[in-house]
Every structure is written in structure tokens, then in C-alpha cells.
C-alpha positions, 0 to 999 in steps of 0.5 A, a space after each residue: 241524883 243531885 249532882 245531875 242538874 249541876 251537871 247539866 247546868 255547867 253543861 248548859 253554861 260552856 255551851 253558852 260560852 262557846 255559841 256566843 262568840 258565834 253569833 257575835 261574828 254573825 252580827 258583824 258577818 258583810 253578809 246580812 242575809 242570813 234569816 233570823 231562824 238559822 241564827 237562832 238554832 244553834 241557841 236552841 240545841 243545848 236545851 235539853 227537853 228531859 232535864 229541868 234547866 238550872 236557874 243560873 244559865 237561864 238569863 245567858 239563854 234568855 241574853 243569847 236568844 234576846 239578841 236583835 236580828 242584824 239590821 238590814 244594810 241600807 241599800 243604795 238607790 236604784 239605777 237604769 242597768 245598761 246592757 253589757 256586751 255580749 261576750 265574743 268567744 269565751 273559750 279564744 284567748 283574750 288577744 283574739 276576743 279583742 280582735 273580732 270585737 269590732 266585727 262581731 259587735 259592731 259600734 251603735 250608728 252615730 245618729 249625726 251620720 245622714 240616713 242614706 250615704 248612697 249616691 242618690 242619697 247624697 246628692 239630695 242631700 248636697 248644697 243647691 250649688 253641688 245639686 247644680 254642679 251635678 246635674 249639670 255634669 250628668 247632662 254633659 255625659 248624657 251628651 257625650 253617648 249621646 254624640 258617640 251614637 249618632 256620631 258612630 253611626 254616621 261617620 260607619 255609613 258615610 265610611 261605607 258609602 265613599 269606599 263603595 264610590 271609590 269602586 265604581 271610579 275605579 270600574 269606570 271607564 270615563 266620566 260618563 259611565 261613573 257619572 251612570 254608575 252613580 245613579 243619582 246618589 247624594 253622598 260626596 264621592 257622587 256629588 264629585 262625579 257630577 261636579 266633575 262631569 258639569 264643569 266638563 261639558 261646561 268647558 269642551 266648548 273652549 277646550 279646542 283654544 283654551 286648552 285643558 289647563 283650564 278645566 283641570 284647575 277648575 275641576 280641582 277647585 271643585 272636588 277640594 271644596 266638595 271634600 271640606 264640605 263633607 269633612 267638615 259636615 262628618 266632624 260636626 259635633 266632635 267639638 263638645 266632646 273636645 269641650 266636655 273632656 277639657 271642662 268637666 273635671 275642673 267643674 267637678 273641681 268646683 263642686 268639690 271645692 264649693 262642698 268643703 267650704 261648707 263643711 268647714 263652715 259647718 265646723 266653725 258654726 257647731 264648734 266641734 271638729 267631729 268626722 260625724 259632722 265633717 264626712 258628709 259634706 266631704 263625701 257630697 262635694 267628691 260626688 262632684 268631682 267623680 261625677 266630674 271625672 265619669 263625663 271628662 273620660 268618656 268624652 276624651 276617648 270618645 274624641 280621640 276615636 272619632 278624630 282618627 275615624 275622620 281622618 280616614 274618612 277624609 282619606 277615602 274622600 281624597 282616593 276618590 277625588 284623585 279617580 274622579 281627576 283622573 277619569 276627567 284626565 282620562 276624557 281630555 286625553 282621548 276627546 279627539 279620538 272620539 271625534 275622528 270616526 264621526 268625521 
């Protein structure tokens, strides 16, 4: 029986030297975390609570269980924890998570960029010259369909009314049934027809000594100046169409031009070479130029248009001036016929 607490102690003594190389490598463990409880299990196993413990493995228990706990490491100073981008797709391939990330995740707006980037917004937010250069653009298109309206309009029913004169020259017979056959009318080929007529029976006095040269050259006077007139009066308005296409996009040009010089006139005073800072006056000073281009075009067809259109309608003036010369032919011819019966 004596030798059962030798036993024990040098049972107690091994256990001590095997669990202190253990906490040793805890002690100097990266991980701190670990709570004091669990450290000290293992110390607290080989005591055995039936058998009396020796005096000598006493003050190595008591050496391994006065072991101060590890010291907390120092921790660093707190930091604002700044989102981390959402991940795109985890389980695609890295080449094509790059790909759909500017999609996907798009960049934060840049605050230096104007709120509003429509056209509108744009131009309030131009240079008092560009605002002016614009404005002065929009009236000029505004004119140009403004001008197409009126212009259609006119030129379709004065169209119809000389085609509509030139069938009753030709139903006519003489110079007096066209001259009922108009009925009082205003348009030019009716003012033809009563111009011709006056200057007939202005004439037939002096017709039996002067001849019929005379009244024939006289008649021509009138109907050519009756034909300028009219034409002249149906092109009314087609030069500031002329006028818009030829000048409007070099003043958009010069909205544009005045636009640029500001942005770079904004560079050298920011000192930065930034597009956020460059973009808008660029964008505002080609507002200039499209709007510059959306009146130009319009009016250049439009002119286009109405001059053929013209050109027909003076072609209907002079079809009726030459039935109108020869109804007054017509009348020469047969004056003294009319004369015979009453005689």
C-alpha cells in the first residue's frame, strides 16, 4: 500500500510535463480568443479526487494552474466599414463577372454632372448667348411651317382656280362669252380676260385705219404684266425659306463655337481636364448646332418644293394668257363678218 501514492505522484508528475508544453503553445497561439475555462481543463484532469496528492507535484499544479491568462491583443482603431460590391454571379467564370459588372453594378453618378441632360434641361442651363442663338433658331423654324402652311394653301387654290380659267378660255367662243364666263372673278386668268376685253373695245374705234397690230401688242403688254404680277404675288414669302436654309446652320455654328469657348475657358479656370467638367458645355453648344440643322433642312426642301410648284403655276398663267391672245385674235378675225349682216 506505500507504494500507491508514489505511484500516483509520478503519475501526476509525467502528466504535468506533457500538459506544459501545451499551454506553453496556447500562451503564444495568434488566436486569443480562447476563454480561460478551457485552458485550465486540462490542469484539472489528473487530479485524482480518491487519492491523496503527493507534496512534491504540488507546486508544479499550483505553477501550471498560476499561469496568467493570455493577454487580450491590442485592437486597432475603429474604421467607417465602406460597402462592398455585390458580388455579380458567383457561379459564372471570372471573365464574365468582369464583363456584366459595369452593367449590373453601375458606377455612383458623378455629382459635377447637371441634374437634367434633356434638351430642355440643357438649354437652361446654356450661356445667355447659346440661350439666344437657340431661341432665335426655334422662331426661324417655327417660320419655316409656318410659311409651308399658308404657302401650300395658296399656291393648291390659286393652282386650281388658273386651271379652272384656263377651261373656260378654252369652252369659249369669243372674247365676250369668256369674258360672261368669268362672272366677276378676281383670280389673274379673270383679270386676263377683262384686261383683254377693255383694251378691245378701247381699241375697235381705230381699228379700221390703224389696223390690228396695235391692239394685239397692247393686249400682250397686259397679259405679261397681269402674269408677273400674279407670279410675283405667289412667291411671296418663299425668300425667308431661301434665307433660313442658307443662315441657320452657320448661326448654330456660332452657338456651338461661342459654347466651346466657354467650356475651355472653364478648364483653365478649374484647372482640371475632367470630361464631368467639360461634357455639358459641349453638349449645350451642339444643341446649338442640331437645332441650327433641324430649321436649315426643313426650309431648304421646303423652298425647293414651292419653287417647282411656282413654276407650274406660272405655266398655267402663260396657257391662259395665249387662249386669252387668241380669243382676242379670234375677235380680229372675224369683226367685219359681224359687221356684214347688219348692213
Amino acid at each position: 500500500m506505500t507504494n500507491l501514492p508514489r505511484l500516483s505522484a509520478s503519475v501526476a508528475i509525467t502528466l504535468a510535463c506533457l500538459l506544459a508544453p501545451v499551454a506553453q503553445a496556447q500562451e503564444t497561439a495568434p488566436d486569443a480568443a480562447t476563454p480561460p475555462a478551457q485552458a485550465e481543463a486540462p490542469a484539472q484532469q489528473p487530479a485524482a479526487p480518491a487519492m491523496p496528492a503527493p507534496a512534491v507535484p504540488a507546486p508544479a499544479a499550483t505553477a501550471i494552474e498560476a499561469d496568467p491568462a493570455p493577454a487580450p491583443a491590442a485592437t486597432a482603431p475603429a474604421t467607417p466599414a465602406q460597402p462592398a460590391p455585390e458580388p455579380v454571379a458567383e457561379f459564372l467564370p471570372q471573365s464574365m463577372q468582369d464583363a456584366l459588372a459595369p452593367i449590373l453594378t453601375p458606377p455612383a453618378r458623378d455629382p459635377n454632372l447637371p441634374h437634367d441632360l434633356s434638351p430642355m434641361g440643357m438649354f437652361w442651363a446654356a450661356d445667355i448667348v447659346v440661350k439666344a442663338v437657340m431661341i432665335g433658331l426655334a422662331f426661324a423654324s417655327v417660320i419655316t411651317w409656318t410659311v409651308l402652311v399658308v404657302k401650300a394653301l395658296e399656291l393648291w387654290g390659286a393652282s386650281a382656280r388658273a386651271q379652272n380659267g384656263i377651261r373656260r378660255i378654252q369652252r369659249a367662243d369669243s372674247l365676250a362669252a369668256a369674258v360672261a364666263a368669268s362672272n366677276g372673278r378676281r383670280d389673274a386668268v379673270s383679270r386676263m380676260i377683262r384686261q383683254a376685253a377693255e383694251e378691245y373695245r378701247r381699241s375697235q374705234p381705230a381699228l379700221e385705219i390703224a389696223g390690228d397690230g396695235g391692239v394685239k401688242e397692247r393686249v400682250d403688254s397686259q397679259l405679261d404684266r397681269i402674269e408677273a404680277i400674279a407670279g410675283r404675288r405667289m412667291g411671296r414669302g418663299t425668300g425667308v425659306l431661301a434665307t433660313i436654309g442658307s443662315t441657320a446652320p452657320f448661326v448654330g455654328l456660332f452657338g456651338t463655337v461661342w459654347g466651346i469657348m466657354n467650356s475651355f475657358i472653364g478648364i483653365s479656370e478649374s484647372q482640371t481636364t475632367n470630361l464631368a467638367v467639360v461634357a455639358p458645355g459641349i453638349a449645350e453648344a451642339l444643341l446649338a448646332t442640331a437645332i441650327g440643322l433641324v430649321a436649315a433642312i426643313p426650309a431648304v426642301v421646303i423652298y425647293n418644293v414651292f419653287a417647282r410648284g411656282i413654276t407650274g403655276y406660272r405655266l398655267r398663267l402663260a396657257n391662259a394668257a395665249a387662249g386669252v391672245r387668241q380669243l382676242v385674235s379670234r375677235d380680229l378675225d372675224f369683226r367685219g363678218l359681224a359687221a356684214k349682216p347688219g348692213e
